[in-house]
Backbone of each chain as ProteinMPNN parsed JSONL, in Angstrom:
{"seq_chain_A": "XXXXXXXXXXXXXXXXXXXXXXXXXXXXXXXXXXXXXXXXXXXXXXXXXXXXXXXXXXXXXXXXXXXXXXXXXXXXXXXXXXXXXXXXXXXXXXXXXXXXXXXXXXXXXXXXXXXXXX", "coords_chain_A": {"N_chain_A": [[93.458, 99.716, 74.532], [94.28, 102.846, 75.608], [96.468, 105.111, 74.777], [98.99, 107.531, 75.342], [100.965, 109.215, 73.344], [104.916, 110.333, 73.582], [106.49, 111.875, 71.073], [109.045, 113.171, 70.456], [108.539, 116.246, 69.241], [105.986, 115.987, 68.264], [102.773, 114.241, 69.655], [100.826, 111.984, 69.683], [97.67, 110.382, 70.348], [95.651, 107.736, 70.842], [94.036, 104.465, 70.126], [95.476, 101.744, 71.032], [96.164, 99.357, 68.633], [97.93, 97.057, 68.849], [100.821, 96.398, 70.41], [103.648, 96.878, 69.255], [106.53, 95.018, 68.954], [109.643, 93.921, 69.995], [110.873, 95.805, 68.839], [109.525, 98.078, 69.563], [107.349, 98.703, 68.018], [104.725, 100.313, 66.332], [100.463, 100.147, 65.928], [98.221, 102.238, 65.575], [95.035, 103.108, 66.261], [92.14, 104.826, 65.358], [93.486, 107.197, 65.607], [95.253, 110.427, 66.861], [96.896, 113.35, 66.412], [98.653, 115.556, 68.221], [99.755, 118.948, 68.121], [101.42, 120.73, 70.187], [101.949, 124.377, 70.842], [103.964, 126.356, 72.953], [101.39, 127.029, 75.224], [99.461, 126.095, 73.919], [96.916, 123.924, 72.247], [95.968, 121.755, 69.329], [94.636, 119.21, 67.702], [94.915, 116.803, 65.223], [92.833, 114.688, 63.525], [93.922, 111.26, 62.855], [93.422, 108.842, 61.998], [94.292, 105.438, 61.23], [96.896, 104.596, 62.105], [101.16, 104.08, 61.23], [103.908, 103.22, 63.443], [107.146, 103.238, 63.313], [109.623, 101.696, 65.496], [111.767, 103.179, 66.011], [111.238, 105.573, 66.201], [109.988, 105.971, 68.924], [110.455, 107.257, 71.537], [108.53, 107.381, 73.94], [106.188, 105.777, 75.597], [103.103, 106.216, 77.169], [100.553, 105.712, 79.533], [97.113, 106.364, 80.366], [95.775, 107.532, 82.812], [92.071, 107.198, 83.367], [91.095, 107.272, 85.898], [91.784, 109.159, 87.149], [90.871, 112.642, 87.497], [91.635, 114.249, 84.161], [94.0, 115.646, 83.719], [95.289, 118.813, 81.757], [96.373, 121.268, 81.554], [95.876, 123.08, 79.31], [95.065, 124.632, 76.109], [93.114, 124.822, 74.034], [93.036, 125.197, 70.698], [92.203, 126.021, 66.968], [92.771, 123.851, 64.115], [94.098, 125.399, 61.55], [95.107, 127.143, 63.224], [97.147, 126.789, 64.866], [98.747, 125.55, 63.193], [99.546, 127.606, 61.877], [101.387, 129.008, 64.173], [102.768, 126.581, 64.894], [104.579, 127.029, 62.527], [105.877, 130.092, 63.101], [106.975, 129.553, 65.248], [109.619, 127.546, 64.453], [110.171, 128.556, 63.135], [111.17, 130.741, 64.415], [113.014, 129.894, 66.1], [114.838, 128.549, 64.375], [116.148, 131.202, 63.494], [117.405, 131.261, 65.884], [119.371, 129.487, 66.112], [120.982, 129.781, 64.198], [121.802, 132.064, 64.713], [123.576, 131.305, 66.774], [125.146, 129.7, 65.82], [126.61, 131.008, 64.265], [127.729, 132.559, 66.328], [129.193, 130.681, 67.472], [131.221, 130.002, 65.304], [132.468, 132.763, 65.437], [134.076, 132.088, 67.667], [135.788, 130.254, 66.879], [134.505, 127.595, 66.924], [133.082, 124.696, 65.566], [129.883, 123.745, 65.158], [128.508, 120.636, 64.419], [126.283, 119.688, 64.738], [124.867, 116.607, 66.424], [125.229, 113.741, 64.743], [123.803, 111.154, 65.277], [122.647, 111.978, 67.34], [120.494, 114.376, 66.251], [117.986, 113.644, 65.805], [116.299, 113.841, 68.46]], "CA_chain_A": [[94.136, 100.516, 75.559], [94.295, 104.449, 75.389], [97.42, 105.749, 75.416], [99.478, 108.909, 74.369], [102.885, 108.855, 72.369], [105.25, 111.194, 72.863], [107.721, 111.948, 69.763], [109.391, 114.675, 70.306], [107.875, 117.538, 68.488], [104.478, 115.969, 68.304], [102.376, 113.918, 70.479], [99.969, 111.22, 69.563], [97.038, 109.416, 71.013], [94.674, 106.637, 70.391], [93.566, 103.116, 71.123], [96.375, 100.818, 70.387], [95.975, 97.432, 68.111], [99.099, 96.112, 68.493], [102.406, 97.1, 71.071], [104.654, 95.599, 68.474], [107.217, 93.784, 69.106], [111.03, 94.409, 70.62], [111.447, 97.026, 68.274], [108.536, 99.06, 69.494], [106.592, 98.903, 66.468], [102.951, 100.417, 66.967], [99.795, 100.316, 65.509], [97.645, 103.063, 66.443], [93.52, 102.904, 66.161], [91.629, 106.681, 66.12], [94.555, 108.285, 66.497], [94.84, 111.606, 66.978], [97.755, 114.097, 66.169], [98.639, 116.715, 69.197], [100.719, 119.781, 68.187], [101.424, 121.66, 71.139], [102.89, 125.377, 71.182], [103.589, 126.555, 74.196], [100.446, 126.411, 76.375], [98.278, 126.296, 73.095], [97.449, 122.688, 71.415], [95.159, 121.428, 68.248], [94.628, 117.502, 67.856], [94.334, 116.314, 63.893], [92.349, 113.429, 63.58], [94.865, 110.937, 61.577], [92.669, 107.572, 61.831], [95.043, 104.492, 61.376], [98.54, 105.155, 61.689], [101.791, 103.032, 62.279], [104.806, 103.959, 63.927], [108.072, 102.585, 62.965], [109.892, 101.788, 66.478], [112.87, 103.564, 66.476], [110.919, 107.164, 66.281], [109.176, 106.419, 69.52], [110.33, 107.898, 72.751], [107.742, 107.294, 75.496], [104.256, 105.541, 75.528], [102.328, 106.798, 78.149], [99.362, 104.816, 79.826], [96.015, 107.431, 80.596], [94.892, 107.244, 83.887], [90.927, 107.388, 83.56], [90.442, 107.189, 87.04], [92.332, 110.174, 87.877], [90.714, 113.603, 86.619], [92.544, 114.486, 83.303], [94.497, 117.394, 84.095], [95.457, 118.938, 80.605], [96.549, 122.606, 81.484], [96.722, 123.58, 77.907], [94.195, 125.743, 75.678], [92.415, 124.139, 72.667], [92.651, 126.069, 69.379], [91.642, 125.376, 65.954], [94.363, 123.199, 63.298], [94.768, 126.691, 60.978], [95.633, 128.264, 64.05], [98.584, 125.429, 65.467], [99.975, 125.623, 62.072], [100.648, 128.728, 61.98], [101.826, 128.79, 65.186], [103.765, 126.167, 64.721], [105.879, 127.03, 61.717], [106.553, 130.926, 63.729], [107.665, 128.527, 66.41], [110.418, 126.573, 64.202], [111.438, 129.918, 62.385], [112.39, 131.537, 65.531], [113.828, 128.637, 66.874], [115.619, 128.394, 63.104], [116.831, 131.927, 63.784], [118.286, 131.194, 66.996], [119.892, 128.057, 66.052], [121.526, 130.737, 63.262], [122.956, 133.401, 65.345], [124.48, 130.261, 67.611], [126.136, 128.63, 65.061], [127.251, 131.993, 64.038], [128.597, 133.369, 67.532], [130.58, 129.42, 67.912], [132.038, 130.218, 64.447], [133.163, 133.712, 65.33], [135.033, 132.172, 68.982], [136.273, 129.177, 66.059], [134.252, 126.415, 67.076], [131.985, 124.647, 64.112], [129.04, 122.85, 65.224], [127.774, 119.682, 63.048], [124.974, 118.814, 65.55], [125.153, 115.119, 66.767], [124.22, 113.374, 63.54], [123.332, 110.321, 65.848], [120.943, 112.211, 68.063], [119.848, 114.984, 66.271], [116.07, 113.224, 65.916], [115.996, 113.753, 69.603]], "C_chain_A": [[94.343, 101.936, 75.036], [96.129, 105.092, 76.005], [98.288, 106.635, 74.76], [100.741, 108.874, 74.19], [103.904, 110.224, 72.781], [106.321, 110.852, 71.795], [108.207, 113.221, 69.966], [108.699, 115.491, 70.329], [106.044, 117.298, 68.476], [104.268, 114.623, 69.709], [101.153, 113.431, 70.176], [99.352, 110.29, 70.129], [96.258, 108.737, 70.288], [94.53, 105.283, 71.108], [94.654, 102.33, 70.207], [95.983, 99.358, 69.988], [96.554, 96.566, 68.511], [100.334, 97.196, 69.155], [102.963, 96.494, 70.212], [105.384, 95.181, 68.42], [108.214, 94.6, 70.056], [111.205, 95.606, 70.267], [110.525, 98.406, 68.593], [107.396, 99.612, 68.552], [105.04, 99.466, 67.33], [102.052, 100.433, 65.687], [98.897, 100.87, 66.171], [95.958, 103.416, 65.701], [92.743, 103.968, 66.34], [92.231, 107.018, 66.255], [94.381, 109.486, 66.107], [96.222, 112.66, 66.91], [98.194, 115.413, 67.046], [99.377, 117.625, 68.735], [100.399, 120.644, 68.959], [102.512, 122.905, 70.499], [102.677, 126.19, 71.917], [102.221, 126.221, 75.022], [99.184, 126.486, 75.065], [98.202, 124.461, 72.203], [96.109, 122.349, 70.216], [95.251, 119.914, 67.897], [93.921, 117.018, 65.883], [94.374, 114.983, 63.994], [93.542, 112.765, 62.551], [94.319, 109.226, 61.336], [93.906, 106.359, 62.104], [96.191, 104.863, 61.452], [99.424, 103.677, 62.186], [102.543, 103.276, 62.114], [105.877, 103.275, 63.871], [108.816, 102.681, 64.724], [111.069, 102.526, 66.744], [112.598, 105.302, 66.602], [110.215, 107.069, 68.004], [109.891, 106.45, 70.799], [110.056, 107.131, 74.046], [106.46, 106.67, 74.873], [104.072, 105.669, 77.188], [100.698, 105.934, 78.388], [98.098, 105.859, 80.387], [95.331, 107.013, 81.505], [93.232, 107.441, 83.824], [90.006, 107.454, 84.377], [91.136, 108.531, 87.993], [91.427, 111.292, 86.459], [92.142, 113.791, 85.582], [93.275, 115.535, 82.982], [95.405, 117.838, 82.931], [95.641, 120.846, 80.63], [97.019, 123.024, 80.202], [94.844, 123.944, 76.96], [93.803, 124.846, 74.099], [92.63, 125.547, 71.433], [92.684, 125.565, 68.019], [93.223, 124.599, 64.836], [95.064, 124.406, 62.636], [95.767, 127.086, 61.798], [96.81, 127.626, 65.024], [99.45, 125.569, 64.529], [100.412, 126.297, 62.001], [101.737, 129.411, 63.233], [103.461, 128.257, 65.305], [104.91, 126.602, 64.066], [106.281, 128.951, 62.157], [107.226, 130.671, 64.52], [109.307, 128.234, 65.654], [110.641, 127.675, 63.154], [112.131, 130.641, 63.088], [113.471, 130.53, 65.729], [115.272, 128.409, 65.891], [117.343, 129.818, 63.193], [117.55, 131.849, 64.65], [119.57, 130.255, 67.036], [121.21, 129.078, 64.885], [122.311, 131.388, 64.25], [124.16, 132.297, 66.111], [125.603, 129.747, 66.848], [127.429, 130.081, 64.712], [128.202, 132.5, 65.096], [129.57, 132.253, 67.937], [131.325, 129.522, 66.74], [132.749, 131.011, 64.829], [134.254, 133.186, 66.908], [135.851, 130.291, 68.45], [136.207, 127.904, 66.293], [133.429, 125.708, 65.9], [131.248, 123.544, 64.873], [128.536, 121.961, 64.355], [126.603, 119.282, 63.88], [125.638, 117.134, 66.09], [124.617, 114.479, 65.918], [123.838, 111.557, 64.782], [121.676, 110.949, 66.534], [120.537, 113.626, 67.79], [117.944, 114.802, 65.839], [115.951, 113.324, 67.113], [115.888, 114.993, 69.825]], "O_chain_A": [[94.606, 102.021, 73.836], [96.655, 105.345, 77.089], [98.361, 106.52, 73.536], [101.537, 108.449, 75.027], [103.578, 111.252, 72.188], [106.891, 109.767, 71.688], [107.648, 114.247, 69.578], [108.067, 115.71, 71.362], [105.15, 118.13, 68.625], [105.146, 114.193, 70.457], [100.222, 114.225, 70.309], [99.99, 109.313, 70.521], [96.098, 109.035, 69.104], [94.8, 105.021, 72.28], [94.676, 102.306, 68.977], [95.606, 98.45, 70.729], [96.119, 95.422, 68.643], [100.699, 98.289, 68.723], [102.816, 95.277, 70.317], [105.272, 94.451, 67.435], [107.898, 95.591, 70.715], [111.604, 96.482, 71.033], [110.703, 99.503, 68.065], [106.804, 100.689, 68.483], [104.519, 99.164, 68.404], [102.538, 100.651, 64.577], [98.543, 100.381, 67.244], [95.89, 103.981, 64.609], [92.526, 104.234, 67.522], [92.151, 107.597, 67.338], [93.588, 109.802, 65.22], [96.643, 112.536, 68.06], [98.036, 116.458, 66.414], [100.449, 117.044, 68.901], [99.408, 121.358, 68.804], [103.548, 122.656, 69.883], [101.638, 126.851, 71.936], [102.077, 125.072, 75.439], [98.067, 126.926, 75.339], [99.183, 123.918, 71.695], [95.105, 122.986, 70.535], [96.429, 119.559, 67.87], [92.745, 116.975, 65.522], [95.291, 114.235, 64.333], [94.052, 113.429, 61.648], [94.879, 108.512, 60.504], [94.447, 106.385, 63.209], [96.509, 105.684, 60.592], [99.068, 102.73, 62.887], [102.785, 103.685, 60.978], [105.689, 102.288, 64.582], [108.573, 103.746, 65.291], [111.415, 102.475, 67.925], [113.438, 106.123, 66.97], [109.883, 108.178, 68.423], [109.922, 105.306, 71.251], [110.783, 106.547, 74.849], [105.878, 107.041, 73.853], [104.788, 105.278, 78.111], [99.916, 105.652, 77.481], [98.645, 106.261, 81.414], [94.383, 106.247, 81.333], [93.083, 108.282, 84.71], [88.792, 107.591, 84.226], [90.99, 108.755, 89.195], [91.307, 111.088, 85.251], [93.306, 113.593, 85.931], [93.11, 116.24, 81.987], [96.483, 117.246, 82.982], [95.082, 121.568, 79.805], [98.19, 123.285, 79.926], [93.756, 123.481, 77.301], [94.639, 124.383, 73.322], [92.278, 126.713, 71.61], [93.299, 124.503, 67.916], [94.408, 124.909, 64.954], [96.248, 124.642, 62.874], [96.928, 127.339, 61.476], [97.222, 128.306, 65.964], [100.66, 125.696, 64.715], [101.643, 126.279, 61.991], [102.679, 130.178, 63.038], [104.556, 128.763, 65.548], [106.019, 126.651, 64.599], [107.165, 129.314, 61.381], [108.199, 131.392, 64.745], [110.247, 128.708, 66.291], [111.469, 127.426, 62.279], [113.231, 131.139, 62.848], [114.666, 130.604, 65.442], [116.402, 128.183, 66.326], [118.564, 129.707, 63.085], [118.634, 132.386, 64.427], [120.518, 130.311, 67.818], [122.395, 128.792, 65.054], [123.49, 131.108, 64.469], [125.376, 132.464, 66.015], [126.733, 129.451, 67.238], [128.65, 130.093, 64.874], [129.35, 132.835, 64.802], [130.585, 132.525, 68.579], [132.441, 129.059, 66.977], [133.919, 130.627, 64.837], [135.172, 133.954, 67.196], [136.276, 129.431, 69.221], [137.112, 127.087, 66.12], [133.071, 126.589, 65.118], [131.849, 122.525, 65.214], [128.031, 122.477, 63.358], [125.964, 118.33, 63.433], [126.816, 116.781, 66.031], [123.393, 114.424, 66.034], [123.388, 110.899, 63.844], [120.478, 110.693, 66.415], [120.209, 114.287, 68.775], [117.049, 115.629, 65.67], [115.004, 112.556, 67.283], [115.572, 115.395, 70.945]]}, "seq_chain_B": "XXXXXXXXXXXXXXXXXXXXXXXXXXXXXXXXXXXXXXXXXXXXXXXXXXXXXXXXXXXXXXXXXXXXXXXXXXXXXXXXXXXXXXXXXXXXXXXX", "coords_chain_B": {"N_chain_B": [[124.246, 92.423, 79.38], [125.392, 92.83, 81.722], [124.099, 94.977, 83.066], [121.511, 94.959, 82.395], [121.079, 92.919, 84.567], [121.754, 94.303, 86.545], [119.869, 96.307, 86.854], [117.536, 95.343, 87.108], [117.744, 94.136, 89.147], [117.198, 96.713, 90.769], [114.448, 96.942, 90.606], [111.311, 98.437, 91.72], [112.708, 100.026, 92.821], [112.7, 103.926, 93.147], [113.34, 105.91, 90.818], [115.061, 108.536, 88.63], [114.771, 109.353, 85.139], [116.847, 110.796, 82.368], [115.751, 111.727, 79.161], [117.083, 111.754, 76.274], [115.982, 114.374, 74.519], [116.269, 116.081, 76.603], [113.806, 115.675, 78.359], [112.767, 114.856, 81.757], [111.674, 111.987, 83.654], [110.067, 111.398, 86.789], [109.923, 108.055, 88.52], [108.591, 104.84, 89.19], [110.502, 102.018, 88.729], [109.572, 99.893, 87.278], [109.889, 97.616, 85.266], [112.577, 96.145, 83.534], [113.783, 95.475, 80.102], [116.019, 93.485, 78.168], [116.903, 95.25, 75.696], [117.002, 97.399, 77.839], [115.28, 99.081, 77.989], [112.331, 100.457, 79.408], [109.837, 100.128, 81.971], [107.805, 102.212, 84.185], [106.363, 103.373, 86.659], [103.624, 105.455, 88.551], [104.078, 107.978, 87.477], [105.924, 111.407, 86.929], [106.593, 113.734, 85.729], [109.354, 115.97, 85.753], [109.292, 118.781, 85.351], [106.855, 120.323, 84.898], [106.072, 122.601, 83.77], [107.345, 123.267, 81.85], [106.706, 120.802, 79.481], [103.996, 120.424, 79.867], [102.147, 118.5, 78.488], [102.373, 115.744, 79.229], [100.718, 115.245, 81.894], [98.892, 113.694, 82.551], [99.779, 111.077, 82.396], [100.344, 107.924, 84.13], [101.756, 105.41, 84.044], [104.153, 104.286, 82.07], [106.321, 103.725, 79.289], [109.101, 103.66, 78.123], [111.456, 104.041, 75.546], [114.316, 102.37, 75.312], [117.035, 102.96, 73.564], [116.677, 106.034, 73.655], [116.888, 107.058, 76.152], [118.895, 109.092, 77.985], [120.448, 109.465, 80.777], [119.996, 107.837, 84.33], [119.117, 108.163, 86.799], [120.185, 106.982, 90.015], [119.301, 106.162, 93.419], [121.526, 106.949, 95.84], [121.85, 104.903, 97.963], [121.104, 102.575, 97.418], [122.897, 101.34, 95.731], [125.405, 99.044, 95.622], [128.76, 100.363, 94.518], [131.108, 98.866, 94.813], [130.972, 96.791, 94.229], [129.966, 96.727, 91.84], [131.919, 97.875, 90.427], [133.933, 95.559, 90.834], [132.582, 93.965, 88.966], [132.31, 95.086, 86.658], [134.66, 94.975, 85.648], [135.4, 92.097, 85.612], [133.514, 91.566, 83.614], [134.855, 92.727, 81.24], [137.466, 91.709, 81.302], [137.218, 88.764, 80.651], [136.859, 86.829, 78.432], [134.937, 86.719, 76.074], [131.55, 84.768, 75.425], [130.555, 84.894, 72.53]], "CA_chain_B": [[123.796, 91.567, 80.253], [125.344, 92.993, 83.24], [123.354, 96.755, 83.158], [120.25, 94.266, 82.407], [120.606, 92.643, 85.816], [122.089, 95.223, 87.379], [118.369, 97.152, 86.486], [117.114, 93.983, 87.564], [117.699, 94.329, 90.763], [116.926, 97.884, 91.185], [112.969, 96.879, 90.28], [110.488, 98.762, 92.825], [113.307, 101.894, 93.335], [112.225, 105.368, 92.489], [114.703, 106.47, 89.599], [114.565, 109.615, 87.339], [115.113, 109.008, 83.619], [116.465, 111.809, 81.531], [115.593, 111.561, 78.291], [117.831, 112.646, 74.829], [115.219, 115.475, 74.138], [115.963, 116.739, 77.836], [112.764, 115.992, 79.219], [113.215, 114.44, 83.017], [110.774, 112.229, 84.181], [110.543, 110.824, 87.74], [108.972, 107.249, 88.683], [108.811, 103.763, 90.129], [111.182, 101.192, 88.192], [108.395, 98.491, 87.431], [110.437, 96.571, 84.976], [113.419, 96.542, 82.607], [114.256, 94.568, 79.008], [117.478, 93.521, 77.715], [117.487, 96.372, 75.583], [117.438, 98.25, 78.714], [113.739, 99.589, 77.692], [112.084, 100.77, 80.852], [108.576, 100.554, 82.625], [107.766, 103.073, 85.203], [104.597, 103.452, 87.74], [103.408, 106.676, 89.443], [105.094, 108.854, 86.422], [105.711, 112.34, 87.25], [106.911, 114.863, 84.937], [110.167, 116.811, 86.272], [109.65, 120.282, 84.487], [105.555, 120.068, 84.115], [106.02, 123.827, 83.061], [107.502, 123.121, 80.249], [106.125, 119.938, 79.336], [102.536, 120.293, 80.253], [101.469, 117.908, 77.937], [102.629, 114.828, 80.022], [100.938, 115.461, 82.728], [97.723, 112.666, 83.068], [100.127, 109.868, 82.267], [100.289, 107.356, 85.35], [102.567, 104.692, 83.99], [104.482, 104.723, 80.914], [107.001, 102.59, 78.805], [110.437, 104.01, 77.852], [112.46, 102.912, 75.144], [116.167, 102.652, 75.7], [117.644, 103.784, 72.942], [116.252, 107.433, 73.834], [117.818, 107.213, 77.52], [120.655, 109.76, 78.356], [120.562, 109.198, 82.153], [119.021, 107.184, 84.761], [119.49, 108.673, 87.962], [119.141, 105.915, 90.73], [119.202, 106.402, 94.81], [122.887, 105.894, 96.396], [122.11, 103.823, 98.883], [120.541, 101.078, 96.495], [123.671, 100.789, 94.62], [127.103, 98.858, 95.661], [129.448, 100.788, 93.513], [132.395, 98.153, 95.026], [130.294, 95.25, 93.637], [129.511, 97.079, 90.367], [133.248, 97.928, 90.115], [134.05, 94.449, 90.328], [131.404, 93.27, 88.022], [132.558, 95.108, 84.762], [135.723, 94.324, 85.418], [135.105, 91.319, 85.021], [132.792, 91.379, 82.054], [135.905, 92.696, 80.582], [138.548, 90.764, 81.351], [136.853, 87.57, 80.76], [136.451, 86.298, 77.414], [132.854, 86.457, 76.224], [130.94, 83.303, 74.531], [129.746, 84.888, 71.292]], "C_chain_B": [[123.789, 92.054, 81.723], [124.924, 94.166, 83.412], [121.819, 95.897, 82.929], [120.132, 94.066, 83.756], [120.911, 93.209, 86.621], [120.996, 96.168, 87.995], [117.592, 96.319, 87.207], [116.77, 93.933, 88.663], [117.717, 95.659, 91.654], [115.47, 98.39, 90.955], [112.475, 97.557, 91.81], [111.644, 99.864, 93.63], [112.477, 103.056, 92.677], [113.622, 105.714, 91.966], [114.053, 107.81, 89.366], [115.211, 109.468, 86.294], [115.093, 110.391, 83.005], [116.963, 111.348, 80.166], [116.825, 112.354, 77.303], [117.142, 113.781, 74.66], [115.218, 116.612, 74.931], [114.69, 116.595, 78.876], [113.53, 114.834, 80.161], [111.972, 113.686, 83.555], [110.994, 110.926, 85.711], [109.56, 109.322, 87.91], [109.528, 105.617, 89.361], [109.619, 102.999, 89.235], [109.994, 99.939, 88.125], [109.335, 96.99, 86.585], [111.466, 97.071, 83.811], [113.552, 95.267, 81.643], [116.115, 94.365, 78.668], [118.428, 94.673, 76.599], [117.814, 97.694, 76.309], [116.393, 99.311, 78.757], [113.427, 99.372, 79.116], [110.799, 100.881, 80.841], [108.46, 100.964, 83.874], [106.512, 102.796, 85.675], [104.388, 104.894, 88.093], [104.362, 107.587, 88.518], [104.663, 110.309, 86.894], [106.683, 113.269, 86.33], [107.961, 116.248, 85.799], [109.971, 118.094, 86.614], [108.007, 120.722, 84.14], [105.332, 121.54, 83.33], [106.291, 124.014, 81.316], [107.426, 122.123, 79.409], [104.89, 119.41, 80.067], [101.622, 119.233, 79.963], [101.205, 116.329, 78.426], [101.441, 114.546, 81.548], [99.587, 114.188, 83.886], [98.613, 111.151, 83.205], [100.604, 109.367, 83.709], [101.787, 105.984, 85.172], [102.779, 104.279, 82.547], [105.899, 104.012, 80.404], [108.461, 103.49, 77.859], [111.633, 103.472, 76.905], [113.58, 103.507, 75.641], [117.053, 103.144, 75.065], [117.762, 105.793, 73.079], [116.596, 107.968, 75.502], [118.908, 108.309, 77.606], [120.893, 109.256, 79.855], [119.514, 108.282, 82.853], [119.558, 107.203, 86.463], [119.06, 107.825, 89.296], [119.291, 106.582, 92.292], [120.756, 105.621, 95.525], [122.573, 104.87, 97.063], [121.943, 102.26, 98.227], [121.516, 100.717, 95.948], [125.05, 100.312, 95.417], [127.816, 99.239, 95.0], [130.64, 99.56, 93.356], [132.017, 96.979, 94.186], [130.043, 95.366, 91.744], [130.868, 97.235, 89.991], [133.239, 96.731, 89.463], [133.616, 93.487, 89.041], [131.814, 93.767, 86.385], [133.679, 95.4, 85.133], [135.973, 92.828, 85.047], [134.869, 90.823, 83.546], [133.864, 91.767, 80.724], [136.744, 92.532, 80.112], [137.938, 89.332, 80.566], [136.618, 87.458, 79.697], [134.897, 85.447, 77.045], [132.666, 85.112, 74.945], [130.868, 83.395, 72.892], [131.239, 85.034, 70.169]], "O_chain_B": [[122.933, 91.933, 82.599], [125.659, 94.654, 84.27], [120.898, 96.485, 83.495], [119.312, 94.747, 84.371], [120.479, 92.865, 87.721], [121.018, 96.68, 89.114], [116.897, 96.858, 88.068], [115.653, 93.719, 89.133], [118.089, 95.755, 92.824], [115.107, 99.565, 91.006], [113.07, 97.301, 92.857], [111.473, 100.376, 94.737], [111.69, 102.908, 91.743], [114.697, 105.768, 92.563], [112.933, 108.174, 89.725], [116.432, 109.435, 86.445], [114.099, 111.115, 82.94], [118.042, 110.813, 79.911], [117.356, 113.411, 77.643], [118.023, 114.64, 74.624], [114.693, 117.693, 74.666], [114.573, 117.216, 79.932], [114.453, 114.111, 79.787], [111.082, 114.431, 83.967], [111.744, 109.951, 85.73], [108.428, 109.41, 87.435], [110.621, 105.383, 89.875], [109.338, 103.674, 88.245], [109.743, 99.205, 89.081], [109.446, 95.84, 87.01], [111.304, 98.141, 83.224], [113.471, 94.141, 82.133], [117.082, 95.067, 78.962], [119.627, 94.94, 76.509], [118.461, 98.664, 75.911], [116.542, 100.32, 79.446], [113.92, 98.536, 79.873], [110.292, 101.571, 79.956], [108.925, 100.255, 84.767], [105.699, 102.054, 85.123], [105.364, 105.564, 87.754], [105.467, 107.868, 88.982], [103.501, 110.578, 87.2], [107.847, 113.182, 86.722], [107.456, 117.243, 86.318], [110.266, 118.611, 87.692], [107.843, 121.438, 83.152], [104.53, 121.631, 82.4], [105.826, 124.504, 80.287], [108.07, 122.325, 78.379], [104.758, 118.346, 80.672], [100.65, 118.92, 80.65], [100.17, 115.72, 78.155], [101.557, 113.47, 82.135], [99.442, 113.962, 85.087], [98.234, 110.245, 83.948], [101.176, 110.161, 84.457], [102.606, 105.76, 86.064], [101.825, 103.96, 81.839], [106.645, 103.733, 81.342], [108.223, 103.781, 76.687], [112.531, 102.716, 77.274], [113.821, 104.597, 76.161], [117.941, 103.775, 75.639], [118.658, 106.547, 72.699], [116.525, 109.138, 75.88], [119.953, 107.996, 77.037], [121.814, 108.44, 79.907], [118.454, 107.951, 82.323], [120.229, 106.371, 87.073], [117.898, 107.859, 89.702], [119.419, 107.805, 92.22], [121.053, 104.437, 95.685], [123.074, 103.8, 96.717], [122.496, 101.195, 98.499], [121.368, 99.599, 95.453], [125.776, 101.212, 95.838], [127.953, 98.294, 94.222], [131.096, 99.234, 92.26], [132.831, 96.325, 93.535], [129.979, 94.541, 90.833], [131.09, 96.577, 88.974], [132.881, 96.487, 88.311], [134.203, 92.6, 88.421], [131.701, 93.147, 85.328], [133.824, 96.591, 84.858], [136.776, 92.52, 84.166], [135.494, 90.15, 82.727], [133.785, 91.31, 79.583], [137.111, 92.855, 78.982], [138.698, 89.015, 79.651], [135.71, 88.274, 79.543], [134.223, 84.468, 77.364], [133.368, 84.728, 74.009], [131.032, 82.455, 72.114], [131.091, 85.073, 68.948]]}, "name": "protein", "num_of_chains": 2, "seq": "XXXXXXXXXXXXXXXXXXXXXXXXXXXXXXXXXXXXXXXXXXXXXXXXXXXXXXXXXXXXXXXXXXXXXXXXXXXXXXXXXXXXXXXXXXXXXXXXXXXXXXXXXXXXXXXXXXXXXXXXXXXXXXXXXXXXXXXXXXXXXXXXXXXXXXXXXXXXXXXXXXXXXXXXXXXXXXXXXXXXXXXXXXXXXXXXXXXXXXXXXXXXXXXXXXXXXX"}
């Protein structure tokens, strides 16, 4: 079966071995590694993988009978990575000034240590 | 137990599920687990602007732990009956 993961931050497909159990366990066959930023994405091959169940989100089933409508721009892995980690330095910065401007009106953020993997 | 069959019997509604991460996505209720894990039909992507990447998936499997909301259709729901019901589950001294 073909079907695409999300996780958060990334976004993995392949042919699944094994839905695994209650806990969501996967085993994933060809898989394939998506990092999207913004409307730009790069797919690293990652071959076997397996996904502990409590990281996974969403599985997604791939219609193959519907065109595959994928509004998003192919570019090479170099060029995702770097991408990426300008992505998650702004983002770093922003997350900075915030914490900073709820300090200065004497609030202190700790995040949600439950759901900050989400 | 009673949000299991409560789900239970809200199989073949159109819900929207929003996720912990924020994403929103809309779809058919096909089936629910006791952890409250969700299968959808006809999946449609709230926000496709800003989650583009979603956007081929047709029917798609939800765990529950990753749930924040689950937005159902008033009319489908007795609130008076659901009242009752975890009141109950409350009062009543459970088995385990």
């Amino acid at each position: 079966m073909d079907l695409s993961i999300v996780n958060n931050d990334y976004y993995l497909s392949g042919m699944a071995a094994l839905i695994g159990d209650i806990d969501s366990n996967l085993v994933l066959h060809q898989a394939f590694e998506r990092i999207c930023v913004g409307r730009q994405y790069a797919d690293i091959p990652r071959g076997l993988f397996v996904i502990r169940g409590e990281n996974v989100l969403l599985i997604g089933e791939l219609d193959f009978h519907q065109p595959i409508r994928v509004p998003l721009v192919e570019v090479t892995i170099e060029e995702i990575l770097k991408l990426q980690k300008e992505d998650i330095e702004k983002k770093g910065r922003i997350e900075k000034l915030r914490q900073k401007a709820m300090i200065e009106h004497g609030l202190v953020d700790d995040g949600n240590p439950i759901e900050e993997h989400y | 137990m009673l949000f299991y069959s409560f789900f239970k019997s809200l199989v073949g509604k159109d819900v929207v599920i929003e996720l912990k991460n924020d994403l929103s996505i809309t779809g058919t209720l096909h089936s629910v687990d006791q952890y409250l894990n969700v299968k959808l039909t006809e999946v449609q992507v709230l926000d496709p602007e800003k989650y583009p990447h979603i956007q081929s998936v047709t029917s798609a499997f939800v765990r529950g732990s990753v749930i924040r909301y689950i937005q159902l259709p008033p009319d489908d729901v007795d609130t008076q009956l659901l009242q009752e019901a975890t009141r109950k589950e409350v009062t009543q001294p459970r088995k385990e």
